[in-house]
C-alpha positions in Angstrom: 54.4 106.0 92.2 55.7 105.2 95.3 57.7 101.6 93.5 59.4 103.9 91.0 60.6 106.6 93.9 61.9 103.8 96.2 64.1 102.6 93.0 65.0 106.3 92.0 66.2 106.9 96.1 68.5 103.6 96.1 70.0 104.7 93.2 70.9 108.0 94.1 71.7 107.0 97.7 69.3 109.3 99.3 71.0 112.2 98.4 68.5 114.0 95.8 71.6 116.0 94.2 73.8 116.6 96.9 77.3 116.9 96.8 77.9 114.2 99.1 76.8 111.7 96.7 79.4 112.5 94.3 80.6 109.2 92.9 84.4 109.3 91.9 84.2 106.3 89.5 87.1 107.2 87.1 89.5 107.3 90.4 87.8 104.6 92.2 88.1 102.7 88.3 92.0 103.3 88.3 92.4 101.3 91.4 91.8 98.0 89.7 95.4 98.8 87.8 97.1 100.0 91.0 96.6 97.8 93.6 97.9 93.8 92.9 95.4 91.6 91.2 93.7 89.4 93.7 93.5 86.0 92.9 90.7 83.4 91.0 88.0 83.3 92.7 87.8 86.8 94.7 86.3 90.0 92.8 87.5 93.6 94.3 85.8 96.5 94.9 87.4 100.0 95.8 85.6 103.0 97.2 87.3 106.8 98.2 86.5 108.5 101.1 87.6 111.5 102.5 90.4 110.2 104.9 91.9 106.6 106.1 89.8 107.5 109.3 86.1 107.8 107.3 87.3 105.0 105.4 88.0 102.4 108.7 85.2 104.0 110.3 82.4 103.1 107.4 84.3 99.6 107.1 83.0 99.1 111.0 79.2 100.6 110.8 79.0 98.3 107.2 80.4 95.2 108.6 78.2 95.7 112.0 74.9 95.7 109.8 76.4 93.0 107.0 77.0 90.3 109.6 73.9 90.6 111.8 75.9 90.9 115.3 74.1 92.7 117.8 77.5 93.2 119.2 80.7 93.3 117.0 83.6 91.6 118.6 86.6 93.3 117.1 90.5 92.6 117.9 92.7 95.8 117.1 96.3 94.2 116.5 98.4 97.7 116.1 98.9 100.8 117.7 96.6 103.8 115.8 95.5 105.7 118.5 92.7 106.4 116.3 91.6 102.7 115.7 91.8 102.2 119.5 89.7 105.4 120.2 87.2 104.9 117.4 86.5 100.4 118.3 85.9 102.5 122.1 83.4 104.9 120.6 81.3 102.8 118.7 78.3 101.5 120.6 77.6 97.9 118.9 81.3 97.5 119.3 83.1 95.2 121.7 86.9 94.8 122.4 87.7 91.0 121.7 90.7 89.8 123.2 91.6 86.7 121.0 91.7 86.2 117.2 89.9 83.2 117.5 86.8 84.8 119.3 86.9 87.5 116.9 84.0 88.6 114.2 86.3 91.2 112.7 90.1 91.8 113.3 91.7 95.1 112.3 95.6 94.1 111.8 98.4 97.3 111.3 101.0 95.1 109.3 103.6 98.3 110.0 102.6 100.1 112.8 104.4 102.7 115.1 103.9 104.0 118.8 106.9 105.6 119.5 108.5 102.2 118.3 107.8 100.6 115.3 106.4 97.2 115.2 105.5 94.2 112.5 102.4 91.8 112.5 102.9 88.6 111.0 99.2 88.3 109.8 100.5 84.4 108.3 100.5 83.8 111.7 96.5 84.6 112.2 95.9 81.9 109.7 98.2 79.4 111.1 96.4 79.8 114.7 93.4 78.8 113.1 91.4 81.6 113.9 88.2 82.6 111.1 87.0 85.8 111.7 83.9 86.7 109.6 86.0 89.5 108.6 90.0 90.8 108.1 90.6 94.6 107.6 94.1 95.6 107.0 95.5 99.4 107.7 98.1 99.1 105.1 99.0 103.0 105.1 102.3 102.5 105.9 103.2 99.8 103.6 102.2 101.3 100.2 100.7 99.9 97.2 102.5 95.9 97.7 101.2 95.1 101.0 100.4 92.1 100.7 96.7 91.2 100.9 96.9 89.5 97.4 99.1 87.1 99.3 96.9 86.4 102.3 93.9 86.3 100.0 95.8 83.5 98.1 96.9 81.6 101.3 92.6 81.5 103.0 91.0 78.1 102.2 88.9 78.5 99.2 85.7 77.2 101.2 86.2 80.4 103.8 83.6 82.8 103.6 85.9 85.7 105.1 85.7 89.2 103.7 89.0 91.3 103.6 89.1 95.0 103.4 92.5 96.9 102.9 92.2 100.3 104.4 95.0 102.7 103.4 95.5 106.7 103.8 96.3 108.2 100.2 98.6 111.3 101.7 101.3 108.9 103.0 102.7 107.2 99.7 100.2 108.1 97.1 100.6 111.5 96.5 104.3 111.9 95.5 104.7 113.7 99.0 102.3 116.7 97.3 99.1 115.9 99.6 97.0 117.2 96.9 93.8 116.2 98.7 93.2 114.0 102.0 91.6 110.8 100.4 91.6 107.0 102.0 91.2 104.2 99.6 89.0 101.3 101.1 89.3 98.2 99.2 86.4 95.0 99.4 87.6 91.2 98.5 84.9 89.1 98.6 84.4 85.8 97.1 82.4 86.0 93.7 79.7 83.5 94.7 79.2 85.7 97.9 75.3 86.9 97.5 75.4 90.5 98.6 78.0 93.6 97.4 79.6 94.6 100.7 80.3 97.9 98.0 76.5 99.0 97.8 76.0 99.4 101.0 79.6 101.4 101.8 78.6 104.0 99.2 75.3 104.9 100.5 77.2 104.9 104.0 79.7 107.3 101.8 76.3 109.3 101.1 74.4 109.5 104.2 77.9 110.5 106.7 79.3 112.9 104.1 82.5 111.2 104.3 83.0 111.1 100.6 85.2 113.3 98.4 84.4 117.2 97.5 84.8 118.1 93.9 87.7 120.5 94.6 89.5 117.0 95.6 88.2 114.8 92.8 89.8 117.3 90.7 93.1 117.4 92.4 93.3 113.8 92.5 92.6 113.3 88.8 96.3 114.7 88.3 97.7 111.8 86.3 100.5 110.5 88.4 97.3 110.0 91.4 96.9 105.9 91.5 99.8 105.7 88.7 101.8 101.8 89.8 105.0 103.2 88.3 105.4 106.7 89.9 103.8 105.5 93.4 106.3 102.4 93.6 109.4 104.8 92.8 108.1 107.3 95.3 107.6 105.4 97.7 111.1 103.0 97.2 113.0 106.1 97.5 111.2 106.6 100.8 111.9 103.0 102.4 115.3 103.6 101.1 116.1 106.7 102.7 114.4 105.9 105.8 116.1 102.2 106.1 119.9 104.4 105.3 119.2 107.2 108.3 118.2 104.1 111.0 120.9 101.6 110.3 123.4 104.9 110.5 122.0 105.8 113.6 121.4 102.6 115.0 125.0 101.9 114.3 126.5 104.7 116.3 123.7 105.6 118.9 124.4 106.8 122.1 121.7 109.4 122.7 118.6 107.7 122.1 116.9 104.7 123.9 117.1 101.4 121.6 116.1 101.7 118.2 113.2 99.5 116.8 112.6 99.8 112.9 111.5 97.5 110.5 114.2 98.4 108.0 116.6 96.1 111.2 114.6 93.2 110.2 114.5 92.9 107.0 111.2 94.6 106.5 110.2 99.1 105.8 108.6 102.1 106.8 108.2 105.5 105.3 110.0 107.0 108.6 111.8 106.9 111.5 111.2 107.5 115.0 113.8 108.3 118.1 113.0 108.5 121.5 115.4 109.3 124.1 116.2 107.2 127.4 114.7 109.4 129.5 110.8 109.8 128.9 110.8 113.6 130.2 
């Protein structure tokens, strides 16, 4: 009957079997422990894919059909080639130059092009800007990046959905890089009428951009999405990296001036030197 195969396709996301439906729910159910709790009022939703990139580039082609814009005005504050690249690749996309006249605002909190560079994201709420939409590229930051805070900070009556967008092989994995995985994150309001989620997994589905089932079971390793062992990984890696640029910063005389976050009171899981001359 055609009623009973249209409910039997939405529930298996048009796949019919395929391994690209593959639903990692025990992973994707550990990340309610990992990442901070948002606050009253928001419910979370977190969906793997197979990289950051498939992650930030399913966020865009949901978010374009969610809102309704024929053309999705999107602000890039940060310096991922890859962002930049994809925003310029995507037809229904255009560049928006201000926050304010923004529908969705991708901010790097930590980001790095040759320098390293911090967003003050506080700063988009103080302007007064309300895009429809905030995704945050948190892969340099770790598991506390914040976004509980910002959530905590909108006015309760905004209707703004936030996505956190973060790369597992960075800080996740111990430094093992058992499998390339990005963890996309939804935080919508609970009253909000429609799961933003739904329709991300049957984009998961229909791209192929979802986990294979050799990386489902190298990312079921215990210590994958563990609070404890990713926070000590990943202080030891902030703490390392902040030692070797203050030493350097405090004796340099080959490279051009150093930028790091670690100068200003703030992290990063490396360090990057450039000398004076460009050549």
């Amino acid at each position: 009957r055609p009623g009973r195969e249209a409910r039997q396709i939405a529930r298996h996301h048009d796949a019919f079997g395929y391994e690209r439906d593959l639903q990692p729910e025990s992973l994707e159910a550990r990340c309610r422990d990992f990442f901070p709790t948002p606050p009253a009022g928001w419910r979370e939703d977190h969906i793997l894919f197979s990289s950051g990139q498939a992650a930030m580039t399913s966020a865009l082609l949901a978010l374009g059909q969610h809102l309704g814009a024929s053309a999705l005005r999107v602000m890039h504050r940060g310096a991922y080639f890859e962002t930049t690249s994809l925003i310029r690749l995507l037809p229904f996309i255009t560049e928006a130059t201000f926050a304010q006249t923004a529908d969705v605002v991708i901010d790097e909190p930590v980001c790095c092009d040759g320098q390293f560079h911090q967003i003050d994201t506080g700063k988009l709420l103080a302007s007064g800007a309300s895009p429809r939409a905030v995704i945050f590229d948190t892969t340099l930051l770790g598991r506390d990046d914040g976004v509980d805070r910002y959530l905590a900070a909108l006015d309760p009556g905004a209707g703004q959905i936030v996505i956190r967008v973060a790369s597992c092989l960075k800080l996740f994995e111990g430094g093992l890089e058992l499998a390339n995985a990005g963890i996309l994150s939804i935080y919508e309001r609970k009253n909000a009428p429609h799961k933003l989620g739904d329709d991300l997994r049957r984009i998961r589905t229909l791209t192929g951009s979802g986990l294979n089932l050799v990386d489902v079971i190298a990312l079921e390793a215990p210590f994958f999405l563990d609070s404890a062992h990713a926070g000590h990984y990943a202080r030891a890696v902030f703490d390392h990296n902040a030692h070797l640029v203050r030493a350097i910063s405090e004796s340099n005389k080959r490279f051009a001036p150093i930028s790091h976050p670690a100068l200003a009171g703030g992290e990063a899981p490396y360090c990057a030197f450039q000398l004076p001359d460009a050549s």
